[in-house]
C-alpha positions as CSV (number, residue, x, y, z in Angstrom):
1,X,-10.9,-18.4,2.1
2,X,-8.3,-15.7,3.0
3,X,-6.7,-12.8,2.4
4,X,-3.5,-11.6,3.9
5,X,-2.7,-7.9,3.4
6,X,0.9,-7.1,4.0
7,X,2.8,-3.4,3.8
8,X,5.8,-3.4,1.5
9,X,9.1,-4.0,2.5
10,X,11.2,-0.7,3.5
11,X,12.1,1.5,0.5
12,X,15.3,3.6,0.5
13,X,13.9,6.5,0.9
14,X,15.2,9.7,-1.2
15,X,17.2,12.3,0.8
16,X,16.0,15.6,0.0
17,X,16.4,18.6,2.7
18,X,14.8,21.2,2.8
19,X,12.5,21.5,-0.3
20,X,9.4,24.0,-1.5
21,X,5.6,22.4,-1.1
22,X,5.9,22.5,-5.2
23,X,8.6,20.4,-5.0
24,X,6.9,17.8,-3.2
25,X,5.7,16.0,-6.0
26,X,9.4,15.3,-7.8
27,X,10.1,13.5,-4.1
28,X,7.0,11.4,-4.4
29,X,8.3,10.6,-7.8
30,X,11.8,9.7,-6.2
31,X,9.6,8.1,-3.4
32,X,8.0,5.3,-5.8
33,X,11.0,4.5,-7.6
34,X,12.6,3.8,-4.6
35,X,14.0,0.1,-4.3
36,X,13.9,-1.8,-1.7
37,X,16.6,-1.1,1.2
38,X,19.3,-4.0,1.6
39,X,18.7,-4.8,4.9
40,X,14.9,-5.3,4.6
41,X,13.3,-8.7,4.7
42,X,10.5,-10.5,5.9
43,X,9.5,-12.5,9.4
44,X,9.6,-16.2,9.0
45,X,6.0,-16.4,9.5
46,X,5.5,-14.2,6.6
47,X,7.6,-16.5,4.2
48,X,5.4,-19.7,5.6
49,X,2.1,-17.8,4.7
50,X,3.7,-17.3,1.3
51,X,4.7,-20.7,0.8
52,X,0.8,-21.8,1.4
53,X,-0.8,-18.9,-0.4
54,X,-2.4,-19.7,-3.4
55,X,-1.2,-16.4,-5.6
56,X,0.4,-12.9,-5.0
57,X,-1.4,-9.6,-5.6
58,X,0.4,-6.2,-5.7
59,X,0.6,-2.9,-6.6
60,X,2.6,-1.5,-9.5
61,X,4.8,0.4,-7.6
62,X,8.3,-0.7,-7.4
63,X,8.4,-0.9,-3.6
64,X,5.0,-3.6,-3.7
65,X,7.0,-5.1,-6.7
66,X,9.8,-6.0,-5.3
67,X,8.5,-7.2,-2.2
68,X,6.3,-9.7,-4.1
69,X,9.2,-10.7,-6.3
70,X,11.2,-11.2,-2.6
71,X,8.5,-13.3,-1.3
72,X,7.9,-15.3,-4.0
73,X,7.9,-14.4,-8.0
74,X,6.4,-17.2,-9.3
75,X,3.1,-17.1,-7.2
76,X,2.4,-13.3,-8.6
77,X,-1.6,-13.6,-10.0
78,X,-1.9,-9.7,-10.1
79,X,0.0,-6.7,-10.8
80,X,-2.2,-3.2,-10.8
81,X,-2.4,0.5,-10.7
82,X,-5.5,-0.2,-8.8
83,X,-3.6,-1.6,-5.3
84,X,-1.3,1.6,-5.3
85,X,-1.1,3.7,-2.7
86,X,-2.8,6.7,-2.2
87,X,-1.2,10.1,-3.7
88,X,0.0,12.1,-1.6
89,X,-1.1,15.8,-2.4
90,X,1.2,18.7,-2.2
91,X,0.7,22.8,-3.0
92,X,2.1,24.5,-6.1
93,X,4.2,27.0,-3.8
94,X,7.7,27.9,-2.9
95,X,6.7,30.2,-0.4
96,X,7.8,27.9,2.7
97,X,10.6,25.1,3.0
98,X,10.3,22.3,5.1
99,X,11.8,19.0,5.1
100,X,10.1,16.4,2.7
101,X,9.1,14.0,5.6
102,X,7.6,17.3,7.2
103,X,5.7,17.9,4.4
104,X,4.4,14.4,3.8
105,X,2.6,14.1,7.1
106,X,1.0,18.0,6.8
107,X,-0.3,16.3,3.1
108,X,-1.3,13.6,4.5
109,X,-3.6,14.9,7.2
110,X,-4.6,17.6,5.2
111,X,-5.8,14.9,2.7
112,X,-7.4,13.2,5.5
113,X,-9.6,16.6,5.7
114,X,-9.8,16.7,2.7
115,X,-7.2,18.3,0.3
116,X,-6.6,17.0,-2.3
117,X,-4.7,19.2,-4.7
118,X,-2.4,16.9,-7.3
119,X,-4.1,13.6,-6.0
120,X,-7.4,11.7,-5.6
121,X,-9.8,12.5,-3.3
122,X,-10.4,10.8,-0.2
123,X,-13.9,9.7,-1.5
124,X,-12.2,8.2,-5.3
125,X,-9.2,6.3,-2.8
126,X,-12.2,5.0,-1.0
127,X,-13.8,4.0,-4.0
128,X,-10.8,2.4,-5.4
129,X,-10.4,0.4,-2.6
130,X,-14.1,-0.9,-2.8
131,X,-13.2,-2.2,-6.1
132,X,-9.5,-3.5,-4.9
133,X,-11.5,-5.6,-2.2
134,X,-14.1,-6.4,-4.9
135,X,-11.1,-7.9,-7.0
136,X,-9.2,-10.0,-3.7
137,X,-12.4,-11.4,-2.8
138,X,-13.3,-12.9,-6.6
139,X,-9.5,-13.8,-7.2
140,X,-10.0,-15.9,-3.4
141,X,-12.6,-17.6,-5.7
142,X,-10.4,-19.4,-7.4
143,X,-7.0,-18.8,-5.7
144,X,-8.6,-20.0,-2.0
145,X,-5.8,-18.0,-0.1
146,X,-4.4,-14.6,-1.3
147,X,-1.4,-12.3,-0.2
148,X,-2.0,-9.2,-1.4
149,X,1.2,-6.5,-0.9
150,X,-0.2,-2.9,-0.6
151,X,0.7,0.2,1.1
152,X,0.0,1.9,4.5
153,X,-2.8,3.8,3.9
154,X,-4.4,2.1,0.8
155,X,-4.4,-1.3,3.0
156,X,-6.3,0.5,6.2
157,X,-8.7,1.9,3.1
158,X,-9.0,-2.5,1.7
159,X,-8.9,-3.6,5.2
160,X,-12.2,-1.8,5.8
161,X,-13.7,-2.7,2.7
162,X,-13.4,-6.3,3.3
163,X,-15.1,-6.0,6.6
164,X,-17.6,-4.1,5.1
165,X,-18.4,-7.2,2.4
166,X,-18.3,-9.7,5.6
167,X,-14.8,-10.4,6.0
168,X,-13.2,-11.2,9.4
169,X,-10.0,-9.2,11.2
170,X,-8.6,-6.2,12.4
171,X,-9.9,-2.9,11.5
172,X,-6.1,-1.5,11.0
173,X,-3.7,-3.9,9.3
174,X,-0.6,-4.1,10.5
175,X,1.6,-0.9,9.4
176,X,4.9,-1.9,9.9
177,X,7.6,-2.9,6.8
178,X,6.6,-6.9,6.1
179,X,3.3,-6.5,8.5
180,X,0.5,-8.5,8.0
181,X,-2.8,-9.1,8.8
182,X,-5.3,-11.7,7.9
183,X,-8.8,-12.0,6.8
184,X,-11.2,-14.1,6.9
185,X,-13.9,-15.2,4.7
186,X,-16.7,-18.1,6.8
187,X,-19.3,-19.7,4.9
């Protein structure tokens, strides 16, 4: 059995300048409607672990979407809320401005100590993903091999769970647009 967890393809990502914390959260929005960019597609490798992969697990967000749908729509098993990335958690203030990118990475570690302030804490994302590796490790059940398309932080969150049920590979999955990493399951 296996499971392959690959990041997303690159989004466009929304232009914003310089923007309030409080206004963080209608770029996030903006963030996960994002399409895919143009000039984003996967390794050949990728598209021969799709070809043998016996069904397609994402997120709902658009950016997971449409990378399964590139890869391969018809091998889609799974579609959830529960493979989405972690929110990003902003401030309700317009005290400072700072460019949205600046302010995602100050959220992000600030999560990683954790605030949490419009979105889950660290300790529900890691529950979540307990119960997203749950779900990839029963669907391998009758799938065999699965591709599961997450996001950067949600995958490191999987990855561990899966090595914490037995599972076989790296400790970080591969963070780059189209990276994967797989995991083993021996009997």
């Amino acid at each position: 059995m296996k499971i392959t967890i690959v990041r997303h393809g690159k989004p466009e990502i929304p232009k914003s300048g310089w923007i309030p914390a409080a206004d963080l959260g209608h770029w996030i929005a903006a963030y996960n409607a994002s399409p895919l960019s143009v000039d984003s597609h996967p390794s050949t490798e990728l598209m021969e672990i799709t070809d043998n992969c016996g069904g397609i697990v994402c997120s709902d967000l658009r950016r997971s979407v449409e990378t399964a749908e590139l890869l391969c729509r018809s091998k889609i098993i799974l579609q959830s809320e529960l493979f989405s990335e972690v929110g990003l958690p902003y401030a309700n203030h317009n005290i400072l401005k700072l460019p949205s990118n600046v302010w995602a990475a100050l959220f992000r570690l600030y999560w990683a100590l954790g605030y949490c302030s419009n979105a889950e804490s660290r300790k529900q994302a890691q529950a979540r993903a307990n119960e997203a590796a749950e779900k990839l490790i029963q669907l391998t059940k009758s799938h065999q091999d699965i591709l599961y398309i997450g996001h950067g932080i949600f995958n490191r969150l999987v990855a561990k769970e899966l090595l914490n049920h037995g599972w076989q590979g790296s400790r970080n999955p591969a963070s780059s647009y189209f990276g994967y990493t797989v995991y083993l399951k021996r009997n």
